[in-house]
C-alpha positions in Angstrom: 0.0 0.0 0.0 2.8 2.4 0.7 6.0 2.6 -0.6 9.0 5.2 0.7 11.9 4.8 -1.2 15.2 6.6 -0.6 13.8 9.4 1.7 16.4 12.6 2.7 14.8 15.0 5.0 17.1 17.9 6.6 16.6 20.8 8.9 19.3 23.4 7.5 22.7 21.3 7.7 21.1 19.4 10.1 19.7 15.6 8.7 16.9 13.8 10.5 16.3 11.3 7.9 19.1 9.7 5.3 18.2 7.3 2.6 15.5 5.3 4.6 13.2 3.2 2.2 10.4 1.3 3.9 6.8 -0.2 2.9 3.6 -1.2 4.6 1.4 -3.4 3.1 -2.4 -3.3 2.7 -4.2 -4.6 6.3 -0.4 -4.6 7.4 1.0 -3.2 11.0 4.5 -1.7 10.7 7.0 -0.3 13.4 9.5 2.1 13.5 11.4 2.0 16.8 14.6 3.6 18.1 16.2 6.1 20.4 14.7 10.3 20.8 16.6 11.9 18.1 16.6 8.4 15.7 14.4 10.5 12.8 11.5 8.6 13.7 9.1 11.3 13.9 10.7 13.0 10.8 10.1 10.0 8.7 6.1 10.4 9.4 6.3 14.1 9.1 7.8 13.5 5.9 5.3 10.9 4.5 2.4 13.2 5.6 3.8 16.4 3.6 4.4 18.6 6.8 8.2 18.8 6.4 9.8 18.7 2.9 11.6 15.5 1.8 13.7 13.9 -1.2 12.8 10.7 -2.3 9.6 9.0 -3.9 6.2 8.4 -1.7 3.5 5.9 -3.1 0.5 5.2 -2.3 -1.7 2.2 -3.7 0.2 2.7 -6.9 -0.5 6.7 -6.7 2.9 9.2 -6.9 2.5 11.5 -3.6 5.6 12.5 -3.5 4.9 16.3 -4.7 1.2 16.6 -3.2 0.4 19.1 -0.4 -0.6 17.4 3.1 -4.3 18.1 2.6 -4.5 16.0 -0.7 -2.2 13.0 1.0 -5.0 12.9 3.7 -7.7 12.9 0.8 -5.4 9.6 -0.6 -6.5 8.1 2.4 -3.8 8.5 5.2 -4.2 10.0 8.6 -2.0 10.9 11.1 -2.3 10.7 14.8 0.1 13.5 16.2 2.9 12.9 18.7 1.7 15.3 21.7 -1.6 14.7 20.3 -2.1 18.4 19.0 -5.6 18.8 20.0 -7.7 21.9 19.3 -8.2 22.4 24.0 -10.4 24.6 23.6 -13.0 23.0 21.0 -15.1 20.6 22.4 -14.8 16.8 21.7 -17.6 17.2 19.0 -15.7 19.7 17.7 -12.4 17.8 17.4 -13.9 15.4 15.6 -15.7 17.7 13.3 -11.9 19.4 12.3 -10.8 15.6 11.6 -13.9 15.0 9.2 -13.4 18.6 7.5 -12.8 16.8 3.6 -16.2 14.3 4.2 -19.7 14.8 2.7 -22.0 15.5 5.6 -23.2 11.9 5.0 -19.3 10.8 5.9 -19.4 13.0 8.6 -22.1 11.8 10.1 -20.9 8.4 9.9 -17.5 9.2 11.2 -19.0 10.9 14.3 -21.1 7.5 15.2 -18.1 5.5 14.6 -16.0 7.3 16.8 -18.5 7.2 19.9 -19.1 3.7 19.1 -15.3 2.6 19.9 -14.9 5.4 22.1 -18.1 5.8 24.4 -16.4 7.9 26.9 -15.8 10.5 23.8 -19.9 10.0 23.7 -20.7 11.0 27.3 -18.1 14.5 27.1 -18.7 15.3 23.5 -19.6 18.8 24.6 -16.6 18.6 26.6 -13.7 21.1 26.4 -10.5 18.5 24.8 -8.3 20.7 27.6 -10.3 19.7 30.2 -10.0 15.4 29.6 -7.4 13.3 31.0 -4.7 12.4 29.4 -6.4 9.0 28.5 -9.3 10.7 27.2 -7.2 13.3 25.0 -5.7 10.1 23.4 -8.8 8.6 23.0 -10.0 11.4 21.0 -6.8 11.8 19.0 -7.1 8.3 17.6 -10.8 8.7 16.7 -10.1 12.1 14.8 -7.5 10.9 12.9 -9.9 8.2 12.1 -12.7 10.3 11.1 -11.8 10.6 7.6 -11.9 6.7 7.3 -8.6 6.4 6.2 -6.6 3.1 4.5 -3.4 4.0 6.4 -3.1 5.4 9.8 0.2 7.0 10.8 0.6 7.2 14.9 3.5 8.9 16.5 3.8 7.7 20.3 0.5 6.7 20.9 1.7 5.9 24.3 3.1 8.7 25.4 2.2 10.3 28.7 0.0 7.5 29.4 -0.3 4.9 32.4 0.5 1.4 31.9 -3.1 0.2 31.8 -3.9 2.4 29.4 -1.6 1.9 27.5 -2.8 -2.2 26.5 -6.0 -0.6 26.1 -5.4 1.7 23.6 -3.1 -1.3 22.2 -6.7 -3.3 22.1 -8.3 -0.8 19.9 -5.4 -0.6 17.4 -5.7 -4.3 17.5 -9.3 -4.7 16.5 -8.8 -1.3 13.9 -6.1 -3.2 12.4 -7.8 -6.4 12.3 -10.6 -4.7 10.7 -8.8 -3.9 7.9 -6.5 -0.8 8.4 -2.9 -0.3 7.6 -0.7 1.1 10.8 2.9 2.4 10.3 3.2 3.5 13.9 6.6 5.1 15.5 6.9 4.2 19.4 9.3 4.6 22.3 7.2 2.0 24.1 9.0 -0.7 22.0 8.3 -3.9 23.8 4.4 -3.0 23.5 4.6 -2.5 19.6 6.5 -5.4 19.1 4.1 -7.4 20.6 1.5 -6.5 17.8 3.1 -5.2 14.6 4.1 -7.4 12.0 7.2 -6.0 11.2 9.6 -3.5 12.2 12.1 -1.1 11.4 14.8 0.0 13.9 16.1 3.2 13.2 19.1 4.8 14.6 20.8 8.4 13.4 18.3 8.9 10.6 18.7 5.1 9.0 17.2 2.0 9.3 19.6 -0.2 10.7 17.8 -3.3 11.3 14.4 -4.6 9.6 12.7 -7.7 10.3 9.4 -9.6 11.7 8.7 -8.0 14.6 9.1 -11.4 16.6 12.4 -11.6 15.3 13.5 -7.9 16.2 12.1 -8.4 19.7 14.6 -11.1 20.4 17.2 -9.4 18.7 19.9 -9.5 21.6 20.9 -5.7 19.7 17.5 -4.1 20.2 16.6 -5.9 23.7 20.0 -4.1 25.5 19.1 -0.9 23.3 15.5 -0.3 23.7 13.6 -3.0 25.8 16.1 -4.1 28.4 
């Protein structure tokens, strides 16, 4: 389904990402794991449009490699924010409403009962302020607005982060059954024994390359990657 071949992406003199080529297949659940600094985050930023990038980026056989953000979503990717970059101030209706802005009011509609569906607690604090949730909750509700748009491919940059153990599995379960349901994941995660434990492959990046690849159950016994990043 996606395909990122030979990908370059600098800040000034500075380089985040150096000649990393990757794909994720359709239905397929992908990891990128590695240390803060690695280019993990770049490499998504880069695939979305947000920074600029050298290289080629396609997507179910379409060149995106030149298209603005706004028409890489309308492809069919999403892109569930590190931070989580919620609108605090908006209410959880509202939130969801920004994530569904390309959809026919029909979509919309569709997305919005989808997204209280999997996430009932969205349901009872839709006219909730996003600042005023817990940190749980603002996850919750950054997954299901990246989901709004119903795309093919979800992009998630650490969906873990800031959250509490238990939460954590849970939010795990959803991708789960959202994978199993048919959507791609390419997901980037400091929390790399969880990940590991669901994608089907992974990519471990370190200094802006890809230094190891493999089936996730082989990277997670790596001897390498358990002394580096899961102890």
């Amino acid at each position: 389904m996606l395909a990122v071949s030979d990908m370059h992406v600098r800040y000034g003199q500075a380089v985040a990402v150096s000649g990393v080529s990757l794909s994720v297949p359709d239905g397929g659940w992908v990891a990128v794991i590695g240390a803060n600094g690695a280019g993990k985050s770049s490499l998504l930023r880069a695939i979305i449009g947000l920074v600029q990038s050298s290289g080629r980026i396609e997507f179910d056989g379409n060149d995106l490699t030149h298209l603005d953000p706004w028409d890489r979503h309308r492809h069919g990717i999403g892109l569930v924010h590190e931070g989580r970059q919620l609108f605090g101030q908006l209410t959880v209706e509202e939130n969801l409403r920004a994530g569904g802005y390309s959809c026919t009011p029909h979509d919309l509609k569709r997305g919005l009962d989808h997204a209280y569906e999997i996430f009932p607690r969205l349901a009872e604090r839709r006219r909730q302020n996003a600042s005023t949730l817990s940190g749980g909750e603002q996850q919750m509700l950054a997954l299901a607005r990246a989901l709004m748009a119903q795309p093919r491919l979800l992009l998630i940059d650490e969906i873990s982060w800031g959250l509490m153990p238990l939460l954590v599995g849970q939010v795990f379960q959803r991708l789960k059954t959202l994978n199993e349901a048919g959507l791609a994941i390419l997901q980037v995660e400091q929390n790399a024994r969880e990940v590991l434990r669901f994608a089907s492959h992974a990519h471990v990046m370190a200094a802006g390359q890809v230094v190891m690849s493999g089936p996730a159950s082989e990277v997670a016994n790596d001897d390498r990657v358990l002394e580096s990043y899961i102890g």
